[in-house]
py3Dmol code that shows the C-alpha trace and the ligand (Angstrom):
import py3Dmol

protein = """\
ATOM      1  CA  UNK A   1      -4.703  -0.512  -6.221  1.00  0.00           C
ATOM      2  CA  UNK A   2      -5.140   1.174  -2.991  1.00  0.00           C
ATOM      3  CA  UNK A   3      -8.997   1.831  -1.417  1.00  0.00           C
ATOM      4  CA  UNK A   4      -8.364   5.085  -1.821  1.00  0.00           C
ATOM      5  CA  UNK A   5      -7.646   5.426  -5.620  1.00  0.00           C
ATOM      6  CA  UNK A   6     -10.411   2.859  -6.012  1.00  0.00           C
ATOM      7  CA  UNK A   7     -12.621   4.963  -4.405  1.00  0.00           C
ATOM      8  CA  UNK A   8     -11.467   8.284  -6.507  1.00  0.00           C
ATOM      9  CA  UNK A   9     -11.732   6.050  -9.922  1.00  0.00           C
ATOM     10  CA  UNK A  10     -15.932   5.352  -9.160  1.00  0.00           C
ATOM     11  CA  UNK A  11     -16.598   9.003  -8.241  1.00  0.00           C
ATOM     12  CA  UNK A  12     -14.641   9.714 -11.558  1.00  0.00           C
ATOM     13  CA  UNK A  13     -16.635   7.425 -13.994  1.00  0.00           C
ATOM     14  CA  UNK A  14     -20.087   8.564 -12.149  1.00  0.00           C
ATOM     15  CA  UNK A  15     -19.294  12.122 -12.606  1.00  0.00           C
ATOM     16  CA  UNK A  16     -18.027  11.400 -16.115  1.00  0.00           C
ATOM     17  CA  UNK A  17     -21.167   9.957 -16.862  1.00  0.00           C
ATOM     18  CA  UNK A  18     -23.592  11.783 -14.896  1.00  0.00           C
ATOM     19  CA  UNK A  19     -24.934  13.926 -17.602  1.00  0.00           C
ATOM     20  CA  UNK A  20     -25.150  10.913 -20.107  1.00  0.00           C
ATOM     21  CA  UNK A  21     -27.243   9.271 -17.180  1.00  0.00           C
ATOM     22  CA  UNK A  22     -29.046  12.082 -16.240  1.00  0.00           C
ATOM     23  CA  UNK A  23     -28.338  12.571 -12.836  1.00  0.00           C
ATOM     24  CA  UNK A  24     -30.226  16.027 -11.800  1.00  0.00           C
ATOM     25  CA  UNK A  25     -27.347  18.195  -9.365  1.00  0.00           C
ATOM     26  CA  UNK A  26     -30.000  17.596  -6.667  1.00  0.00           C
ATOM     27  CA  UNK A  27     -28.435  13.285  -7.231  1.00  0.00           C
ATOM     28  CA  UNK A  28     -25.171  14.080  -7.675  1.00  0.00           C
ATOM     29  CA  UNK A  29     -23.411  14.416  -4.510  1.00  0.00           C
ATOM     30  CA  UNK A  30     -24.812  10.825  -3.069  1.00  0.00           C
ATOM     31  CA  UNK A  31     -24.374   9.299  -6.715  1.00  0.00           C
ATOM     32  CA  UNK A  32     -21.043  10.093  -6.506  1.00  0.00           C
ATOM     33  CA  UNK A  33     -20.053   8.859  -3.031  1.00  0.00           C
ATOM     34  CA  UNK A  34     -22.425   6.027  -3.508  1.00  0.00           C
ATOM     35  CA  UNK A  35     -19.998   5.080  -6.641  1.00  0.00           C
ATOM     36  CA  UNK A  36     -17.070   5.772  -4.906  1.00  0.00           C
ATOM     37  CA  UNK A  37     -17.947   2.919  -2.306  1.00  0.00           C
ATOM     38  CA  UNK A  38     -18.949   0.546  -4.594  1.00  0.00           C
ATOM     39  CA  UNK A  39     -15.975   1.634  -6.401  1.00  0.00           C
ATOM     40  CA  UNK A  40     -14.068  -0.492  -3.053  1.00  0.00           C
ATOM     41  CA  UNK A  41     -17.320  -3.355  -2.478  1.00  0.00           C
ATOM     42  CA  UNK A  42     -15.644  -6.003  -4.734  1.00  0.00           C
ATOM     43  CA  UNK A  43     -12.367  -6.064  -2.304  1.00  0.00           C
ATOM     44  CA  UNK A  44     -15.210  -7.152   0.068  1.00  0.00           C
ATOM     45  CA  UNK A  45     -13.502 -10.508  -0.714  1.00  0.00           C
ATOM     46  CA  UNK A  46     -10.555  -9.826   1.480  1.00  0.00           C
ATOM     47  CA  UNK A  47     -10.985  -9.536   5.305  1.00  0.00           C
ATOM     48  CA  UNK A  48      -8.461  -6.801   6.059  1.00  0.00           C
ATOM     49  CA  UNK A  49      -9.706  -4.545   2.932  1.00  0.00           C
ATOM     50  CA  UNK A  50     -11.202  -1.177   4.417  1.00  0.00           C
ATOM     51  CA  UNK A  51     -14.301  -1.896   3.393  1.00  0.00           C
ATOM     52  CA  UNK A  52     -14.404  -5.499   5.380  1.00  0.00           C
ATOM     53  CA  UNK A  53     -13.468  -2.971   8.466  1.00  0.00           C
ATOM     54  CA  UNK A  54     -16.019  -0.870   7.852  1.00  0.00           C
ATOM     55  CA  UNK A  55     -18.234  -2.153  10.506  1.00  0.00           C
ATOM     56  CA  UNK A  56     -16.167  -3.991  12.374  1.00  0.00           C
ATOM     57  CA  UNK A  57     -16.824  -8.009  13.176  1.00  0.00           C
ATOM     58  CA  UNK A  58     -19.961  -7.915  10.975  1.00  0.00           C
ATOM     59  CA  UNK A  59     -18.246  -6.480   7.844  1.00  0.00           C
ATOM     60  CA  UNK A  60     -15.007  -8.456   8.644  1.00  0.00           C
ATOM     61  CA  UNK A  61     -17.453 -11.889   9.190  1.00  0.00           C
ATOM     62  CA  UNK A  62     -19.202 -10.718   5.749  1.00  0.00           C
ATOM     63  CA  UNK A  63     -16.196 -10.720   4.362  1.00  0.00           C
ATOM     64  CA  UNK A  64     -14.914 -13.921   5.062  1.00  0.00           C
ATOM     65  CA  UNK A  65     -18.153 -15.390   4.028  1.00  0.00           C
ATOM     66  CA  UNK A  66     -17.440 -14.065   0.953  1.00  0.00           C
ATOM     67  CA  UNK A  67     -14.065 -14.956   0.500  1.00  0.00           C
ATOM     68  CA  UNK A  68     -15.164 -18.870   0.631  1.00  0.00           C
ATOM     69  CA  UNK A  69     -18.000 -18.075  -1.555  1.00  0.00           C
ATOM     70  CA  UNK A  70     -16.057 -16.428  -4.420  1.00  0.00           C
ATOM     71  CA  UNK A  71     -13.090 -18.507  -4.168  1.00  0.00           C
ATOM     72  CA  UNK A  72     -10.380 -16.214  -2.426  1.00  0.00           C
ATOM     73  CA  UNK A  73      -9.256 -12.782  -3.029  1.00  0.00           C
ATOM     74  CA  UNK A  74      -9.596 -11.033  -6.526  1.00  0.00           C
ATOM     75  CA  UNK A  75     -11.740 -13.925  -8.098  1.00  0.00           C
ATOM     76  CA  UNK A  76     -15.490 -14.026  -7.992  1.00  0.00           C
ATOM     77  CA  UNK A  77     -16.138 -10.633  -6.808  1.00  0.00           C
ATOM     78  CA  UNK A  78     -13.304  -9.513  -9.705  1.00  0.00           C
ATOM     79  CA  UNK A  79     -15.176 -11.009 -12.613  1.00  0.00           C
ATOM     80  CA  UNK A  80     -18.455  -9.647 -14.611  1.00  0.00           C
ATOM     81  CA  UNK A  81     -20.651 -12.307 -12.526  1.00  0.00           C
ATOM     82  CA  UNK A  82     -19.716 -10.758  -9.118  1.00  0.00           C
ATOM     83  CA  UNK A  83     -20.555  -7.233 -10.666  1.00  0.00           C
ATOM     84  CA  UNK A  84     -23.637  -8.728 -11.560  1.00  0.00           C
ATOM     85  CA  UNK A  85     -24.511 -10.333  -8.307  1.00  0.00           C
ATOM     86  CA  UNK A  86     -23.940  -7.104  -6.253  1.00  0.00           C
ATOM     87  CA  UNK A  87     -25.832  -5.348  -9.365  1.00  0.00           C
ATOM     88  CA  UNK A  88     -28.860  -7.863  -8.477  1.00  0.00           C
ATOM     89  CA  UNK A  89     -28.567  -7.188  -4.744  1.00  0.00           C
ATOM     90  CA  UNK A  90     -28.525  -3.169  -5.286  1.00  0.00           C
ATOM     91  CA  UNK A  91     -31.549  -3.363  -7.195  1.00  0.00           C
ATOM     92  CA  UNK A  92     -33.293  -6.621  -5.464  1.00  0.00           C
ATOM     93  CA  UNK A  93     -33.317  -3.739  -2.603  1.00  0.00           C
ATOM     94  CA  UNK A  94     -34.713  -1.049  -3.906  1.00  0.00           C
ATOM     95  CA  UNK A  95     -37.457  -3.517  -5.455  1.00  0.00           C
ATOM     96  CA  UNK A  96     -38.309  -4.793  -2.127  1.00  0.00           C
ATOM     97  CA  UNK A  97     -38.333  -1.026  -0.614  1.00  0.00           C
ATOM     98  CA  UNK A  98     -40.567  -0.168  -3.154  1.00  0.00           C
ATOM     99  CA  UNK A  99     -42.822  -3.247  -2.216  1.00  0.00           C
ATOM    100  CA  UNK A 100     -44.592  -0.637   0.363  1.00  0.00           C
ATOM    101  CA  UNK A 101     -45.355   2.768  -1.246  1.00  0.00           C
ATOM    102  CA  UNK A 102     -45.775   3.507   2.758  1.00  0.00           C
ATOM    103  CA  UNK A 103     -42.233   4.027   3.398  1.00  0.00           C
ATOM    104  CA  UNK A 104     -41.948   6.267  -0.033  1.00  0.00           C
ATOM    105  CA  UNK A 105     -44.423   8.583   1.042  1.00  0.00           C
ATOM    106  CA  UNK A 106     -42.942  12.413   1.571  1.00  0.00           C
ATOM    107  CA  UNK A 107     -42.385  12.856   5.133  1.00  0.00           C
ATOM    108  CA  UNK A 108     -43.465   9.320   6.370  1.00  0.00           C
ATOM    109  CA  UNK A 109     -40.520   8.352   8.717  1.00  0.00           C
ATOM    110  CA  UNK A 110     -42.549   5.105  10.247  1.00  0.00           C
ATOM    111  CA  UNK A 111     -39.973   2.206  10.031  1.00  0.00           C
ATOM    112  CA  UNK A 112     -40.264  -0.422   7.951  1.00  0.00           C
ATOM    113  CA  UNK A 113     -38.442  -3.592   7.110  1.00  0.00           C
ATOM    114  CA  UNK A 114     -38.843  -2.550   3.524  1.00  0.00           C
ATOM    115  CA  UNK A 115     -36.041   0.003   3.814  1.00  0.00           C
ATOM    116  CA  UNK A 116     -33.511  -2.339   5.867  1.00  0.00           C
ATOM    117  CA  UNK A 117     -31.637  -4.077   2.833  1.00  0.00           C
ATOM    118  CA  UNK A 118     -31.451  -0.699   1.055  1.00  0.00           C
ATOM    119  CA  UNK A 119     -30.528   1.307   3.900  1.00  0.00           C
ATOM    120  CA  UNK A 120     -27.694  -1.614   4.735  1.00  0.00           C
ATOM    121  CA  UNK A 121     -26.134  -1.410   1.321  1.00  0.00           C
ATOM    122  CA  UNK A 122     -26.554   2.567   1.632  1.00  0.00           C
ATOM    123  CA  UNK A 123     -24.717   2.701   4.790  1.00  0.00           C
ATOM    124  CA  UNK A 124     -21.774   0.347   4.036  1.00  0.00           C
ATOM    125  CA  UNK A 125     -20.891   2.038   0.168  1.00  0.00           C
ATOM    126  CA  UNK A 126     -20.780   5.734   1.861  1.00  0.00           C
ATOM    127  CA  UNK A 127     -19.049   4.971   5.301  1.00  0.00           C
ATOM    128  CA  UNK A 128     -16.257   2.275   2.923  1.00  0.00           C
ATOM    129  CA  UNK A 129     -16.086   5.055   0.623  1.00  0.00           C
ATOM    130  CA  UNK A 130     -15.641   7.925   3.531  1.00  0.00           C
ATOM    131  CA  UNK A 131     -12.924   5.530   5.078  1.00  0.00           C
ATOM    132  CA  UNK A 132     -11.041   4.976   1.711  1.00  0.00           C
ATOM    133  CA  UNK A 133     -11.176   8.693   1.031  1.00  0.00           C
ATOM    134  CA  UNK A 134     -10.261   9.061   5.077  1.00  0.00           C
ATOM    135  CA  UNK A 135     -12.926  11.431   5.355  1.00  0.00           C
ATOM    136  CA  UNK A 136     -14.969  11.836   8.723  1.00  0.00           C
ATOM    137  CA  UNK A 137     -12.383   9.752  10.640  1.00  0.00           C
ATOM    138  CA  UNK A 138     -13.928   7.606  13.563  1.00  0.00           C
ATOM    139  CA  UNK A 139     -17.588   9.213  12.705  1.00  0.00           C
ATOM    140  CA  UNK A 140     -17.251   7.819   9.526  1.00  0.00           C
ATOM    141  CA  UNK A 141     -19.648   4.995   9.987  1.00  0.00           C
ATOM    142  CA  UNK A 142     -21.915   7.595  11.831  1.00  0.00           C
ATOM    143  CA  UNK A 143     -22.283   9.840   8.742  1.00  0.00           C
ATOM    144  CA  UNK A 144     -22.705   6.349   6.342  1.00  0.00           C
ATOM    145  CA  UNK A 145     -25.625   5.677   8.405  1.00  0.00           C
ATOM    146  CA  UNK A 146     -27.175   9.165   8.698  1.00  0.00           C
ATOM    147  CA  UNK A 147     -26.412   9.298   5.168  1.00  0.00           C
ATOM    148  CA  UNK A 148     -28.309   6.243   4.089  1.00  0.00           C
ATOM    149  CA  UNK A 149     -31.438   7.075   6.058  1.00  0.00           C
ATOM    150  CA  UNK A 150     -32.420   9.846   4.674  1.00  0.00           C
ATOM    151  CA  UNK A 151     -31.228   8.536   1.154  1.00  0.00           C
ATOM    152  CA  UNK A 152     -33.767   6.044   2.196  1.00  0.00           C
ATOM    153  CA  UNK A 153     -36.496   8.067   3.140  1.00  0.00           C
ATOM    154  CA  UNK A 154     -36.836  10.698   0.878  1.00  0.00           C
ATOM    155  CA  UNK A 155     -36.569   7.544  -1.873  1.00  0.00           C
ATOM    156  CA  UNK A 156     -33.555   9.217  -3.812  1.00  0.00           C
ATOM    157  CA  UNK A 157     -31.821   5.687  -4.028  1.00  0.00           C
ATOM    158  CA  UNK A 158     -34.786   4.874  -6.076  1.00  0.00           C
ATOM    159  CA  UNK A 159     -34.543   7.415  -8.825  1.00  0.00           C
ATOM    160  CA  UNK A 160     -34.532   6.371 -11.995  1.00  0.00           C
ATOM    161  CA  UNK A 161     -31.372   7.224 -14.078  1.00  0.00           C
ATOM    162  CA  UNK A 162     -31.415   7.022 -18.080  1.00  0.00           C
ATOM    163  CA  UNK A 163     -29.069   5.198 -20.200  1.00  0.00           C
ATOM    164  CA  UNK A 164     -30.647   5.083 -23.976  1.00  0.00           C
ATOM    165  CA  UNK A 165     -33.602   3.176 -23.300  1.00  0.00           C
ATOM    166  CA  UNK A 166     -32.795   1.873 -19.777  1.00  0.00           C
ATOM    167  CA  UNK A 167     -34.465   2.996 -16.794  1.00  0.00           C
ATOM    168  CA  UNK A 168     -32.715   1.663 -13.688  1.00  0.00           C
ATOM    169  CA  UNK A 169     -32.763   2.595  -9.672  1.00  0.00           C
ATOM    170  CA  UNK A 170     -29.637   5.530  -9.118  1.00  0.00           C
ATOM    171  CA  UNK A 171     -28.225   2.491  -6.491  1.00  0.00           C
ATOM    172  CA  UNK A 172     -28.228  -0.507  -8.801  1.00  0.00           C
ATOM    173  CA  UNK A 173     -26.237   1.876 -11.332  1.00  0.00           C
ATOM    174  CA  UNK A 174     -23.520   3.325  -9.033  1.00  0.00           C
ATOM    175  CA  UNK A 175     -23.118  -0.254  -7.496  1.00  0.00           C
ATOM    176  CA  UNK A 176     -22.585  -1.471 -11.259  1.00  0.00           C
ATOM    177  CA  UNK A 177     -20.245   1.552 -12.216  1.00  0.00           C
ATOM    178  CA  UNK A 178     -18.059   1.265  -8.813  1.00  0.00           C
ATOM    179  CA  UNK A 179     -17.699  -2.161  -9.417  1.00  0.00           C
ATOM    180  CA  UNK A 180     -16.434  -1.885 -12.829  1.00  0.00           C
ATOM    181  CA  UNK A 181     -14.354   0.809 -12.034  1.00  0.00           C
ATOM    182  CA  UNK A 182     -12.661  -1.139  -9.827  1.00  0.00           C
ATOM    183  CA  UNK A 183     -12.350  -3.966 -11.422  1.00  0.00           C
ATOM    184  CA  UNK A 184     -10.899  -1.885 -14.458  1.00  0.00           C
ATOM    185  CA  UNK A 185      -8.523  -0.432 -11.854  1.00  0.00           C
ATOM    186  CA  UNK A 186      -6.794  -3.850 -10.593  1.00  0.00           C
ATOM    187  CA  UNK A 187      -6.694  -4.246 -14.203  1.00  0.00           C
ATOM    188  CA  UNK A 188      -3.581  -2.058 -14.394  1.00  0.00           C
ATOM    189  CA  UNK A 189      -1.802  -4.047 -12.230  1.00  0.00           C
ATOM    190  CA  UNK A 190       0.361  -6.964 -11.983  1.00  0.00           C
ATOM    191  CA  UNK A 191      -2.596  -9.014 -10.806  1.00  0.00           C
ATOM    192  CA  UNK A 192      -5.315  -8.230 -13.814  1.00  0.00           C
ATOM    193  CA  UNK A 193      -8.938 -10.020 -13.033  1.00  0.00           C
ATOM    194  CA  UNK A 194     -10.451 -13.076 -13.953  1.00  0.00           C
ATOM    195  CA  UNK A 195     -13.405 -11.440 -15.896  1.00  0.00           C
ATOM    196  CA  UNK A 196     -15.251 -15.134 -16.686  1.00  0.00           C
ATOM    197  CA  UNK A 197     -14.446 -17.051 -13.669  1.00  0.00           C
ATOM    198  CA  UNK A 198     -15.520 -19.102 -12.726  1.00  0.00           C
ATOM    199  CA  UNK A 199     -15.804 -20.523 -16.413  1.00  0.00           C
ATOM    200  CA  UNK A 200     -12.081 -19.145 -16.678  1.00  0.00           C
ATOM    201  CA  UNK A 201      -9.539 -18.208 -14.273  1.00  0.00           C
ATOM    202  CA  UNK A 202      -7.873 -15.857 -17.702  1.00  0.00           C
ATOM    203  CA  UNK A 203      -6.233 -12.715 -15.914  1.00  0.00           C
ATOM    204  CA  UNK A 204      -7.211  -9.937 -18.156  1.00  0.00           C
ATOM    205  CA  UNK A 205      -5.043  -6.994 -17.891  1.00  0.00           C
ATOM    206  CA  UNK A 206      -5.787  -3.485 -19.438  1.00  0.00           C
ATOM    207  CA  UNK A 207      -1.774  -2.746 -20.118  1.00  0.00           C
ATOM    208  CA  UNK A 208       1.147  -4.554 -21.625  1.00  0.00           C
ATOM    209  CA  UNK A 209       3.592  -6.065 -18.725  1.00  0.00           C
ATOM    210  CA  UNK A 210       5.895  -3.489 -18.622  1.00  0.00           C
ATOM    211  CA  UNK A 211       3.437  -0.468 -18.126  1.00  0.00           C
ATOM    212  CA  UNK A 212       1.737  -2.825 -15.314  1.00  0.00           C
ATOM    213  CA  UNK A 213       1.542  -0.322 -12.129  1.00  0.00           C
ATOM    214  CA  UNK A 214       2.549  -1.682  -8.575  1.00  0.00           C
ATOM    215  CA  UNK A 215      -0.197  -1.284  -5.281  1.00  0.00           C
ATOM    216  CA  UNK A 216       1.386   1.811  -3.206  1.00  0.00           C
ATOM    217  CA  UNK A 217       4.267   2.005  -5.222  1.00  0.00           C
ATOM    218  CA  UNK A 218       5.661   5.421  -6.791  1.00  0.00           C
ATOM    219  CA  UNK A 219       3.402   5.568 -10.457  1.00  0.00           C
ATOM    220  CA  UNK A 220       0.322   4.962  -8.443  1.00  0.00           C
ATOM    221  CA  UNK A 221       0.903   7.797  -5.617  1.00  0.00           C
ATOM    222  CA  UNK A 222       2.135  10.336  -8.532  1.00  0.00           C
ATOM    223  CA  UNK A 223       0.420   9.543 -11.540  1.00  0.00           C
ATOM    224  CA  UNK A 224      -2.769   7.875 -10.887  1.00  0.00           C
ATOM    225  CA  UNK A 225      -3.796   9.059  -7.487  1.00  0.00           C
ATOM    226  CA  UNK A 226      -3.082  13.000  -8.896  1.00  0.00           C
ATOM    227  CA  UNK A 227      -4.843  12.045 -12.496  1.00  0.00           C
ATOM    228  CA  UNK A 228      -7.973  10.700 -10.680  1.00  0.00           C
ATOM    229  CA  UNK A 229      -7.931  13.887  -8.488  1.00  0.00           C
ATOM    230  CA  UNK A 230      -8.167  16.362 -11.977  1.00  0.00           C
ATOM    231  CA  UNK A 231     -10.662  13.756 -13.640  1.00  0.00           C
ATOM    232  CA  UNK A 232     -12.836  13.910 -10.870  1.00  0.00           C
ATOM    233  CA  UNK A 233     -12.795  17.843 -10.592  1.00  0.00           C
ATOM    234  CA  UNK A 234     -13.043  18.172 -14.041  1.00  0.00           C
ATOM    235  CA  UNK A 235     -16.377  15.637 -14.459  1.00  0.00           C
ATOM    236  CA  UNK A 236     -17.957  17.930 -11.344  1.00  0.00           C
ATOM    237  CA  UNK A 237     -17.324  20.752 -13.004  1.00  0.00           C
ATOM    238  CA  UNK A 238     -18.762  19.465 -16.227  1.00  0.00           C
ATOM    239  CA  UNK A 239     -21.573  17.901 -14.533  1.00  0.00           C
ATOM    240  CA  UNK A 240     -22.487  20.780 -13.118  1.00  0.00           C
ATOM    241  CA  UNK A 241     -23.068  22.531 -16.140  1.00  0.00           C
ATOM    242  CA  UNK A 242     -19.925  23.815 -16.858  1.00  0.00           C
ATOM    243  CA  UNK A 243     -18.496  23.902 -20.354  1.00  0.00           C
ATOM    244  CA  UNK A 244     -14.747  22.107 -19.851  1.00  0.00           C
ATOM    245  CA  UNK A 245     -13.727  23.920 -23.245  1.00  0.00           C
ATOM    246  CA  UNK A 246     -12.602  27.900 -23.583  1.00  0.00           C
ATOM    247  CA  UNK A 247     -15.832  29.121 -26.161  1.00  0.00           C
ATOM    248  CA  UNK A 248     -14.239  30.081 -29.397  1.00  0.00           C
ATOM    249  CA  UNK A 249     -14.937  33.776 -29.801  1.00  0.00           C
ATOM    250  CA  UNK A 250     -18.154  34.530 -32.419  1.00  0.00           C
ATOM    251  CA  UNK A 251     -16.673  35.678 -35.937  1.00  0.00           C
TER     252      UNK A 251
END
"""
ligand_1 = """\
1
ZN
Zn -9.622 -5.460 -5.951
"""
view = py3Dmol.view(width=600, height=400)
view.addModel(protein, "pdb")
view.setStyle({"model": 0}, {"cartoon": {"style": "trace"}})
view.addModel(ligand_1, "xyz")
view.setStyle({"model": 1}, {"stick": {}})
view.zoomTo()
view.show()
């Protein structure tokens, strides 16, 4: 699947879920383009992906890194322990940022090393997911790292979002969600993902072989980049309070 539509498919299952999570509107906008760039993080295996290029030789070294680590493209950051791992490292962050109630303080903008890892992962999930979306063009980055300061200082990475009894950090749970979603995404293609590696290298695949969808080719650009499009307007406009169904008139 292309960046983009990977992008598109974690703003779609964050807005789809946003009212089972509880995300308050004030959340929604940076839990949705937080998703959307985790939605492209696990491609982080491959050096030319867009989020490798996000920041240039540091992303692109990162990258390669991780592409010996998780042996090659679309294996260990394709399976449930790499979704786990960058799980672990969203909310590893936020535990050490909240380490110094200091730098959570309203209006205290005194830096701190406590906000670096969060305020890293911040800035590379919204300037990958502004660049798969091609939003913001060469400011991009810019905006990713405007964008994760003050995510960072005003704490909202930190809130807590509710799933039945779970209480967990608004980043750990986009990272999780994009990260699925994507994973659920090369799924439909020829390639499928090797959910238990590295116990298994199984390809699981979401379709049978014949409704298997191409990268870039024609079903992709007019089915599931236009269905992700209406999903994701229609889970705003739900999330925003918005009833998706026409009321049936009172008797
Ligand atoms: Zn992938």
């Amino acid at each position: 699947m292309l960046g983009r539509d990977h992008a598109l498919s974690g703003a779609v299952a964050m807005a789809a879920l946003a009212p089972v999570l509880h995300v308050t509107q004030a959340h929604l906008a940076a839990a949705v383009v937080l998703t959307a760039g985790a939605g492209v993080l696990p491609d982080i295996d491959h050096p030319d992906s867009t989020i490798a290029r996000s920041f240039g030789f540091l992303t692109e070294w990162f990258a390669w890194v991780v592409d010996r680590l998780s042996g090659g493209h679309r294996h260990g950051t394709h399976s449930l322990l790499g979704i786990a791992v960058f799980t672990a490292g969203a909310y590893g962050a936020g535990l050490y940022q909240l380490s110094e109630p200091k730098s959570l303080a309203a209006g205290h903008l005194e830096f701190s090393w406590h906000i670096v890892p969060a305020t890293v992962i911040l800035a590379l999930l919204y300037s990958s997911a502004l660049r798969a979306l091609k939003i913001g063009g060469h400011y991009a980055d810019l905006i990713g790292i405007a964008g994760a300061l003050v995510t960072c200082f005003t704490g909202a990475d930190l809130t807590l979002l509710t799933a039945g009894s779970w209480h967990l950090p608004l980043l750990a749970v986009a990272t999780a969600l994009g990260c699925a979603a994507h994973i659920a995404g090369d799924e439909l293609t020829h390639g499928g993902c090797p959910l238990f590696w590295p116990v298994s290298m199984h390809e699981f695949h979401l379709l049978p072989r014949p409704m298997q969808i191409t990268t870039a080719k024609l079903c992709e650009t007019w089915v599931v980049f236009p269905f992700l499009l209406v999903g994701l307007a229609a889970a705003v406009w739900h999330a925003t309070g918005h009833p998706l169904s026409v009321p049936r008139p009172a008797k």
